[in-house]
TORDO-857749 format. One record per residue: x, z, y of N, C-alpha, C, O, CB in turn; residue in three letters. Coordinates in steps of 0.1 Angstrom, whole numbers, plus 5000, padded with zeros to 4 digits. Each point is the difference from the previous one (the first is absolute). Glycine has a CB too. Layout:
N
XZYXZYXZYXZYXZYALA ...
end
This chain:
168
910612597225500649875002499149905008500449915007501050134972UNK 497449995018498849865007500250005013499949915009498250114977UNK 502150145015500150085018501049935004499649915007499750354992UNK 502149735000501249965003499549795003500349945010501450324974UNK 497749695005499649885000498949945009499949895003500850154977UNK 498850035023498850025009500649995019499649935010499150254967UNK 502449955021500349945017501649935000500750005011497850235002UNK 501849734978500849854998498949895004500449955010501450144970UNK 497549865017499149925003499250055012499049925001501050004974UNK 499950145031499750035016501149985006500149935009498250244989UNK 502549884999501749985010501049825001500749955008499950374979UNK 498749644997500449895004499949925005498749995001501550064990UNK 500349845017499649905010499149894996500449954989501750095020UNK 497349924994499049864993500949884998501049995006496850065006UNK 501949874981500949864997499749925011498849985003501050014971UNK 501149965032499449875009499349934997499949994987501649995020UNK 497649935002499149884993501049904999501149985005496650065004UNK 501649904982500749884995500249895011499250015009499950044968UNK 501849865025499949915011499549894994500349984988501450105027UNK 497349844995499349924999501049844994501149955004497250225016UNK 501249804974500749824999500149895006498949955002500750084986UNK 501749905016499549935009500049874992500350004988500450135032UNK 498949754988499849874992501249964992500049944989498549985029UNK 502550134989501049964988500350074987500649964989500349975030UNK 498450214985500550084988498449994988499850074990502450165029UNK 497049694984499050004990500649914981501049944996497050045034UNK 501050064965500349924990498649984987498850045004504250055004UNK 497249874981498850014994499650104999500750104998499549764994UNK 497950115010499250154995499950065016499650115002501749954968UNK 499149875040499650085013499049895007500249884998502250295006UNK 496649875004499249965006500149985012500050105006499249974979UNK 501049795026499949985013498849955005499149984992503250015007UNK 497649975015498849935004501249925015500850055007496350174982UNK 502249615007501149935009498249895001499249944993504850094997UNK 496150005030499249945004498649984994499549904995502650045012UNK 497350224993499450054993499249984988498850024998501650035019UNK 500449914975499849994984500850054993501249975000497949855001UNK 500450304990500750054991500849944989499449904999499250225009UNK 502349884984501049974994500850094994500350105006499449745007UNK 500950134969500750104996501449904996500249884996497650324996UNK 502949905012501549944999499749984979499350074993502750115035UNK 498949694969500049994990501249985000500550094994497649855000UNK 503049985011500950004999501249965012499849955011498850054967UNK 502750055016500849995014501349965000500650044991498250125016UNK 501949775000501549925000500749995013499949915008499249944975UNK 502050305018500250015009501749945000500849994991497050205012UNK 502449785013501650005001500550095010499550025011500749754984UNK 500550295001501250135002500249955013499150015009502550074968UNK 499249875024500849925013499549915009500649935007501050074979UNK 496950015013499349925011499450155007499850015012499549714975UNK 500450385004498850105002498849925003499449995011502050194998UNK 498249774979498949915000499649974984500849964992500049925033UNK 497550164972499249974991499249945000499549975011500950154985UNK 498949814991498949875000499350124991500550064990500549635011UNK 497750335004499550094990498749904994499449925006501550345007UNK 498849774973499049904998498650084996499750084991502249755000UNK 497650145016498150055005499149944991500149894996500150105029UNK 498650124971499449934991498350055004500050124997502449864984UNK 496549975023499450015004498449914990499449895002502850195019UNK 497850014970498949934990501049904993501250034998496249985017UNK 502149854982500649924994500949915010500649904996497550134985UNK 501850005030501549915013501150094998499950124996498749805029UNK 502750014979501150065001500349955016499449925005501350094966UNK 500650075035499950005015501650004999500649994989496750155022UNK 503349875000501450004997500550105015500149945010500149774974UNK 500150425015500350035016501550034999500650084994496950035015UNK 502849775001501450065003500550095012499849985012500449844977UNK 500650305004500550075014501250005001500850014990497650135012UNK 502049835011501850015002499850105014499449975010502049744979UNK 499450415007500650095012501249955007501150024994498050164994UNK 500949775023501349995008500350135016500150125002499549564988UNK 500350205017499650075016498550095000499650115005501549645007UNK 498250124978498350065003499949954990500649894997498450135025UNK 499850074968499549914987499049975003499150065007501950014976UNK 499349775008499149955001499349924988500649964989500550085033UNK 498049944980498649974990500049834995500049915008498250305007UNK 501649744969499249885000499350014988500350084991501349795022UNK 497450054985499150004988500049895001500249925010498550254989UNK 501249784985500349854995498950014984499750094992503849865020UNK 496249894990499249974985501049864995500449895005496450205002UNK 503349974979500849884996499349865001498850004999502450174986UNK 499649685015499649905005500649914986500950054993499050025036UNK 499549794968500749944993500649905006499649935009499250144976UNK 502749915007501049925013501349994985500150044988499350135047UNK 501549754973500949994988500949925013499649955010499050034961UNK 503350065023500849935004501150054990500050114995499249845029UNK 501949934975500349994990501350104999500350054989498449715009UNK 502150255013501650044998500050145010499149985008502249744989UNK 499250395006500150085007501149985008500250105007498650024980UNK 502149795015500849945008498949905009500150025012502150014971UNK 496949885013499649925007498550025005499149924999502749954989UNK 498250285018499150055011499749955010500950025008499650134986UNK 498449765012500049975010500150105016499550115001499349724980UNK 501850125026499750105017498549995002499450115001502849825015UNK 497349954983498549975001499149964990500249914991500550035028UNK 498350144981499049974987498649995006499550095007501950044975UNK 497949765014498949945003499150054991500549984989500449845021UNK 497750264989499350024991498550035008500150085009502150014975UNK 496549865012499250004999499750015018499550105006500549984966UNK 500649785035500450015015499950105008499250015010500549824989UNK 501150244997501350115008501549954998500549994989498150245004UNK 501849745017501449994997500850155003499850085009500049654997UNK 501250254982500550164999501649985005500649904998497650194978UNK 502450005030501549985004500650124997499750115003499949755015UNK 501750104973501050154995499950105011500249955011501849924976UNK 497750295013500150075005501650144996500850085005496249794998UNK 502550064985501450084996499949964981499149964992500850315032UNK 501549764975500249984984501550115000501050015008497849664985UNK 500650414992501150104995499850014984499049964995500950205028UNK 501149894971500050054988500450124999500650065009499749754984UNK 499350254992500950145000499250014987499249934995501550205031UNK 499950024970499250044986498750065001499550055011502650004982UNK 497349954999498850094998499750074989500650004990498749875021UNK 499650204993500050114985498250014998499650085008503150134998UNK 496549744988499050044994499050114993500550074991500749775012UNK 497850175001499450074989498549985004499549975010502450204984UNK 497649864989498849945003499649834997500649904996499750305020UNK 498449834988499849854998500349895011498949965006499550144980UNK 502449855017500649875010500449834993500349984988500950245024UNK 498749704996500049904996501749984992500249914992497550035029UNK 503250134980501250034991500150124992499950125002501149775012UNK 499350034973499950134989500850075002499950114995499549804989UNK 501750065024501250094998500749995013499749915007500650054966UNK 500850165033500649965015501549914989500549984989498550325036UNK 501149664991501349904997500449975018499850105007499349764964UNK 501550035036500349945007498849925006499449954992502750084998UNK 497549965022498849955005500649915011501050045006497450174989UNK 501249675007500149965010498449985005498950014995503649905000UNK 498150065022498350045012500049925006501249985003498650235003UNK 499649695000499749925010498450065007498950014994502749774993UNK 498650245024499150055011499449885011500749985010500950264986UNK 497249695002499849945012499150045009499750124998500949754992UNK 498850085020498750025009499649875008500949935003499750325000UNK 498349735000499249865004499950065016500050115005498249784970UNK 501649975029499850035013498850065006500050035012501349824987UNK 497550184992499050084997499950134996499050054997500649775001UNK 501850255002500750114994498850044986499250094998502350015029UNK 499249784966499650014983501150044998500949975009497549874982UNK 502050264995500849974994499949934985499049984994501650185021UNK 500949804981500649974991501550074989501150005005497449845011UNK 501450194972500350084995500749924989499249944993499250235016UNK 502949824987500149924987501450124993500950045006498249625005UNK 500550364974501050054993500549914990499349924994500050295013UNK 502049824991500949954989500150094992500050105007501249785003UNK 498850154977500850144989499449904987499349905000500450445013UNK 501149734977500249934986499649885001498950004995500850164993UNK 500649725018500149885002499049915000499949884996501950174998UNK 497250075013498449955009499550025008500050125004499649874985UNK 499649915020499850055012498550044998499249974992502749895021UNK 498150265002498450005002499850035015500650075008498950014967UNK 499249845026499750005016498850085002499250054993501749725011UNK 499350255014499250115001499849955016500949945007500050284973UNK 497649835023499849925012499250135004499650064990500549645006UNK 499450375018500350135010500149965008500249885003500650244989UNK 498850015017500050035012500450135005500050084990498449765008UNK 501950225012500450125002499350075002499149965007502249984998UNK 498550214991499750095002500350145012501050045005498949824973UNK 499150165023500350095015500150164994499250044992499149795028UNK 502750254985500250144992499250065001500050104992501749935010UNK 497049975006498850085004499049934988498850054999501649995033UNK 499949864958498949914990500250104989499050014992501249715014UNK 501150394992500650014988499550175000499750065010502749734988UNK 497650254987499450114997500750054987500049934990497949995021UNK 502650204989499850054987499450115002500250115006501549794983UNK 497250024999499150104992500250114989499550125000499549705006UNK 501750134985500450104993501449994992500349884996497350165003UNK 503350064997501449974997500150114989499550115000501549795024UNK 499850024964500450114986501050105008500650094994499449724982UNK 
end
């Protein structure tokens, strides 16, 4: 019988390699490198219907925020959270003045999300997004969910900055 087992395992085909991960498909416990500093995904909050994740980076005791959205071309941003407050998610400004940059709506969406891991929401629910950029191409980042906001201030990322290093 070993004999028979023996050229079954010569005759059989090898397993494919595994395919690689891409930024969207990472999640905790995998390792990237963005603009060469390493970083492990801690946690992640993606939306379906954008094809777009905020993955949250953790690098010693900083946390980092990279967002990717695939459209035409994906594309890259890294954000550190900021302290900021406004009061109503109806009453979003177009323009937001902060630390002189003036910032101008670039885009605003909602939709659902789904979590895991460690993110600044315990839990997915309904998100709303406001997207700005300065005329200095800063960005600006503001979310709504469970009926708080949090800001996030970035810049873009170039796809040649982004790395994965290692994937579960």
């Amino acid at each position: 019988m070993s004999v028979w087992k023996r050229i079954k395992g010569i005759l059989a085909k090898p397993e494919p390699p595994k395919a690689e991960k891409t930024m969207l498909q990472l999640g905790p416990g995998d390792i990237c490198e963005v603009s060469l500093i390493t970083y492990e995904v801690v946690g992640r909050v993606q939306n379906r219907a954008r094809n777009a994740v905020v993955l949250t980076l953790q690098d010693g005791s900083s946390f980092r925020y990279l967002h990717v959205e695939e459209r035409e071309i994906t594309r890259y941003a890294l954000y550190i959270p900021i302290d900021g407050r406004l009061d109503a998610p109806d009453e979003v400004p177009t323009i937001l003045e902060l630390d002189d940059h003036v910032y101008h709506l670039e885009e605003e969406y909602g939709g659902m999300v789904q979590t895991v891991g460690r993110t600044p929401y315990g839990q997915g629910g309904e998100q709303l997004v406001w997207q700005y950029q300065s005329d200095d191409n800063k960005l600006l980042r503001v979310e709504w969910q469970d009926r708080r906001f949090n800001l996030y201030e970035g810049e873009s990322i170039l796809p040649a900055d982004i790395k994965v290093i290692r994937s579960n």
